[in-house]
C-alpha positions in Angstrom: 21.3 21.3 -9.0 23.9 20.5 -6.2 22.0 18.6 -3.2 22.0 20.2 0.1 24.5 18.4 2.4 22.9 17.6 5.7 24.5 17.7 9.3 26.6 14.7 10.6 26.6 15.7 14.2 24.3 13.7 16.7 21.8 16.4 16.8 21.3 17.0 13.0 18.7 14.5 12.1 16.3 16.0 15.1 17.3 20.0 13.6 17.0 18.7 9.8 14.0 19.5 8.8 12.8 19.1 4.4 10.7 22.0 3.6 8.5 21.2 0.8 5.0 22.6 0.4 4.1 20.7 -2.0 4.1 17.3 -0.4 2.6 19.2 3.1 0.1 20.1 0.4 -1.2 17.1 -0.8 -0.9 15.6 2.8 -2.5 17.9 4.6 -5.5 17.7 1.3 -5.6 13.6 1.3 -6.2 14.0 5.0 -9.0 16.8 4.9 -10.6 15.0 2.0 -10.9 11.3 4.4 -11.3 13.1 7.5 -14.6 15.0 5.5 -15.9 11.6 4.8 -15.7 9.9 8.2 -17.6 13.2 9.6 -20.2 12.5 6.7 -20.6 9.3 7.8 -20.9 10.1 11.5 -23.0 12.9 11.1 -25.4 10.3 9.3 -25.3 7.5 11.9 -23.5 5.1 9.0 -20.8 3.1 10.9 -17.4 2.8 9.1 -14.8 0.7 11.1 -12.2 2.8 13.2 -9.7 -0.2 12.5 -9.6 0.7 8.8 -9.6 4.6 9.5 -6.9 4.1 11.8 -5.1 1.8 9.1 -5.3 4.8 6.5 -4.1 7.5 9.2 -1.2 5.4 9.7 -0.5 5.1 5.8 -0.8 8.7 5.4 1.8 9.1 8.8 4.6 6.8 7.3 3.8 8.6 4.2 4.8 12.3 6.3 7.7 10.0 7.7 8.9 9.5 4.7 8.3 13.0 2.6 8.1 15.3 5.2 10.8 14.5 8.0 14.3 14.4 8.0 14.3 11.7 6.4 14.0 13.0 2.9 17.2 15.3 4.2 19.0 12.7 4.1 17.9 10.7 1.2 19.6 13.0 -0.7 23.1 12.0 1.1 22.7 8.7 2.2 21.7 5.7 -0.4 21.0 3.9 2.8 17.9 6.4 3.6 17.1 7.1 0.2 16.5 3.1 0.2 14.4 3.2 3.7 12.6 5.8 2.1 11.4 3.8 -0.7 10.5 1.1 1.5 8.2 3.3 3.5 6.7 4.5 0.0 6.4 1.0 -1.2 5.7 -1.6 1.9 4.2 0.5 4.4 2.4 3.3 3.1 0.4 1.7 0.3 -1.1 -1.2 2.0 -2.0 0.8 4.9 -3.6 3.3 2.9 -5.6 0.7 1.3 -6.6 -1.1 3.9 -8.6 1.9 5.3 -10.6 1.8 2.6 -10.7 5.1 0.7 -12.8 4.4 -2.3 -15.6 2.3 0.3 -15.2 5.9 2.2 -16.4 7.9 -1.0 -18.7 5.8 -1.8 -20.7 5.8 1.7 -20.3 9.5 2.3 -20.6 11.4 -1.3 -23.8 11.9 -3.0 -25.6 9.6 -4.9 -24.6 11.2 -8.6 -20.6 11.4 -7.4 -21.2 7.8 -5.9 -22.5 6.9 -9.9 -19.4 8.8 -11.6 -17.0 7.0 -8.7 -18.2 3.5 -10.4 -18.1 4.8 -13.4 -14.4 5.7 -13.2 -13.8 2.4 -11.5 -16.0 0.2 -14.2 -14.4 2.6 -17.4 -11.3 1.7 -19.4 -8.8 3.4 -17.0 -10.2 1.7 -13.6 -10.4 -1.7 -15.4 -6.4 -1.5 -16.9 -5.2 0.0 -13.7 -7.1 -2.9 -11.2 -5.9 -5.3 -13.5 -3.7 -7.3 -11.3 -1.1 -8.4 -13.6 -0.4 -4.4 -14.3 -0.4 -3.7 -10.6 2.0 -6.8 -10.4 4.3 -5.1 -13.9 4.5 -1.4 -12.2 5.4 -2.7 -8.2 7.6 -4.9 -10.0 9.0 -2.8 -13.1 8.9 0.6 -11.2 12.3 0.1 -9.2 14.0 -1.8 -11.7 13.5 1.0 -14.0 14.5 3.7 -11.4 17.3 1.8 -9.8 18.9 0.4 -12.8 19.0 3.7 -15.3 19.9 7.4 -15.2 16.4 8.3 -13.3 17.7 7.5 -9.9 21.1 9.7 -10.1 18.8 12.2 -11.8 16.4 12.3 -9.2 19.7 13.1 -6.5 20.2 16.4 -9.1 16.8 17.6 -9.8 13.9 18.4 -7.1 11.3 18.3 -9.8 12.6 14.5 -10.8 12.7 13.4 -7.3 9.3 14.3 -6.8 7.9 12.5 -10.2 10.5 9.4 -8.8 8.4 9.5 -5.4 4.9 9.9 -7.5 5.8 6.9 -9.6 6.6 4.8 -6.5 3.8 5.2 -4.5 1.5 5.2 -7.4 2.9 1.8 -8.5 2.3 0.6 -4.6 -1.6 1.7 -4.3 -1.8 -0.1 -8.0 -0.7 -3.5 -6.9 -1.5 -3.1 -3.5 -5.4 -2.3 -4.2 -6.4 -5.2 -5.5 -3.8 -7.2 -3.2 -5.4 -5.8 0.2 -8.9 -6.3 -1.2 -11.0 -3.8 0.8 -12.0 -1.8 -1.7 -14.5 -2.5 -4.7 -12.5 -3.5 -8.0 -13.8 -4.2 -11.5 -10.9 -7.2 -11.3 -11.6 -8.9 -7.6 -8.6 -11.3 -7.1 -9.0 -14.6 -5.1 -7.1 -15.3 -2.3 -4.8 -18.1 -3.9 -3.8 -15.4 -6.6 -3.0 -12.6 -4.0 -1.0 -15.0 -2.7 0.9 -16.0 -5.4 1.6 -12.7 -6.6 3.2 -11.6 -3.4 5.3 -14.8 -3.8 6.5 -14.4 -7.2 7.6 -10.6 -6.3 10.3 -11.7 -3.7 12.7 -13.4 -6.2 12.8 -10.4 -8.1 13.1 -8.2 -5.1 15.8 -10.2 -4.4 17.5 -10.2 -7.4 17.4 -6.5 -7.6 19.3 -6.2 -4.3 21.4 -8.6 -5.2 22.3 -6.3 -8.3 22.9 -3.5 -6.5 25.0 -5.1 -3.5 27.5 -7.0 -6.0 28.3 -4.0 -7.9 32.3 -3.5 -7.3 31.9 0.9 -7.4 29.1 2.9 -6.7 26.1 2.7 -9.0 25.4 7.3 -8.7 27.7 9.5 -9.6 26.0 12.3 -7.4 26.8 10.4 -4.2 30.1 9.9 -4.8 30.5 13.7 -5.6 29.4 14.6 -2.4 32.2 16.0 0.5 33.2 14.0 2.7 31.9 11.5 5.0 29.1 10.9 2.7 31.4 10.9 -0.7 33.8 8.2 0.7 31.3 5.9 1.8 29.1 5.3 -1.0 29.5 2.5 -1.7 29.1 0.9 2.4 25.9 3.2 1.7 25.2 1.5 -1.5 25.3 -2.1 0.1 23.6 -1.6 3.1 20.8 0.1 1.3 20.7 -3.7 -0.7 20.8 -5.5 2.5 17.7 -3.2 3.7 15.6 -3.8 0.3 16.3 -7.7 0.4 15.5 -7.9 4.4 12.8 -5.4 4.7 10.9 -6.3 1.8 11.0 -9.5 1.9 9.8 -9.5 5.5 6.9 -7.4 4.2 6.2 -9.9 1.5 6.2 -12.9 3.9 3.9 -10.7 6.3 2.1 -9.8 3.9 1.3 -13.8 2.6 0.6 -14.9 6.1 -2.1 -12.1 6.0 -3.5 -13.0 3.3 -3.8 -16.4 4.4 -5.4 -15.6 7.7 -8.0 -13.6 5.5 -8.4 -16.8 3.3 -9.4 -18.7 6.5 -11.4 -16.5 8.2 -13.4 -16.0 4.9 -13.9 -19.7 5.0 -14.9 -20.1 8.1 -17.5 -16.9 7.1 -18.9 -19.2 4.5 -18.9 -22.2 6.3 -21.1 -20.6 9.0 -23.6 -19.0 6.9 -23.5 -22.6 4.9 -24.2 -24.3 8.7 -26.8 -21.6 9.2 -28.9 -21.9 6.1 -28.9 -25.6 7.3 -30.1 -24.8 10.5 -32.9 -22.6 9.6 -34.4 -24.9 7.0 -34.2 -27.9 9.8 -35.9 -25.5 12.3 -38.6 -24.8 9.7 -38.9 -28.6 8.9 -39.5 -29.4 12.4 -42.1 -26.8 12.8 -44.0 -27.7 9.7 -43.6 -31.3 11.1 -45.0 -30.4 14.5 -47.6 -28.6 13.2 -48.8 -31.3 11.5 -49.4 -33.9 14.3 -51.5 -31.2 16.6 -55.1 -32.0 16.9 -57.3 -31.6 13.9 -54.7 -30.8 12.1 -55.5 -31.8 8.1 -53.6 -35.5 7.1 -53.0 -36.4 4.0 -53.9 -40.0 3.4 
């Protein structure tokens, strides 16, 4: 299937406009289901923080950026977008999305026999492989090699069904890695700070190294974007190494973020511990000192 060539003029991107139901669908139903919950949850008087609902409405907006704007219009012609696309899908999306807290959401606001299957699901074979961190780690890792590096990606430019199992795969690798990584929600595999940390570190060499593939290649790497008419045809391969430059610059910026983050968490949770450490101290000093007064009042019983 030929793509559809968008405009060039200065207009275009504003008038270009993807028309896929599908991905308006499951939008439009991901929102509905989380807005559902946080009215269940008001309804009830239970509080839910607005800072992670406003997290996960921003996930799901870089998420319509990125599937339902012109900038999947031009994915299809430029290798450049197509790249800032998978950033959104991978680096901004996914941790936002987690960070408001979706599973915590369901939990609070379904009924108690959903809330048992829920922790089911997440304590069964399935919810314990996928939390695993080292498969979240494989699949973030493994996902765009394996796209990037083999027919799927050129595919993908030819065929809308491929293109939308290539986004699936994407942003299901992201929430996979990103779950456990972010840390908000309940896991059958909790990982400790030092580990989230490392894990995000060990990811940017071989981010790296896959840009670095793509930007030292001497011809383009997809035949479909070379096909295309000109001034998209001619400049695939500028396209091809800017797109490298954007997956070495923006992702490792949102690995480095996403490490100081991390770290912040690590110290504030410390800090959490050491006050309710300081506290317990506190209380059983207070209740020393009363027993203690206690005793020297006026025919008050001594033991002698």
């Amino acid at each position: 299937m030929d793509a559809v060539v968008p405009g060039t003029g200065p207009w275009s991107w504003i008038l270009t406009w993807p028309a896929d139901p599908f991905a308006v669908a499951i939008l439009m139903a991901v929102g509905f289901v989380y807005a559902g919950g946080l009215r269940r949850l008001r309804l009830a008087g239970t509080p839910f923080p607005s800072r992670w609902a406003l997290a996960f409405w921003c996930g799901l907006g870089a998420l319509a950026v990125a599937l339902v704007s012109p900038v999947d219009a031009y994915a299809d012609a430029s290798f450049s977008v197509h790249m800032a696309q998978h950033l959104l899908l991978t680096f901004v999306a996914p941790p936002l999305l987690a960070l408001g807290a979706p599973i915590t959401l369901a939990l609070r606001a379904c009924s108690a026999p959903r809330a048992r299957m829920i922790t089911g699901l997440l304590r069964g074979p399935i919810g314990r492989t996928l939390s695993n961190p080292v498969v979240g780690f494989t699949l973030f890792v493994g996902v765009p090699f394996a796209i990037h590096m083999s027919p799927l990606f050129d595919l993908a430019l030819r065929e809308p069904l491929v293109h939308r199992a290539e986004h699936a795969a994407w942003i299901a690798a992201a929430l996979i890695y990103w779950w456990p990584i972010v840390g908000r929600d309940p896991t059958p595999h909790p990982v400790s700070y030092p580990v989230r940390m490392l894990s995000l570190f060990v990811a940017m060499p071989l981010m790296s190294f896959l840009a670095l593939s793509i930007y030292i290649a001497d011809e383009p790497l997809y035949p479909t974007y070379v096909a295309l008419p000109a001034p998209w045809g001619t400049q695939a391969l500028v396209e091809q190494r800017w797109a490298a430059v954007q997956m070495w610059l923006v992702g490792n910026f949102a690995l480095v973020l996403a490490i100081l983050l991390v770290a912040v968490a690590w110290k504030h949770s410390e800090d959490e511990g050491q006050r309710r450490v300081e506290a317990r101290l506190d209380a059983d000093t207070n209740v020393r000192a009363s027993h203690g007064k206690a005793s020297d009042k006026p025919g008050a019983i001594q033991d002698r």
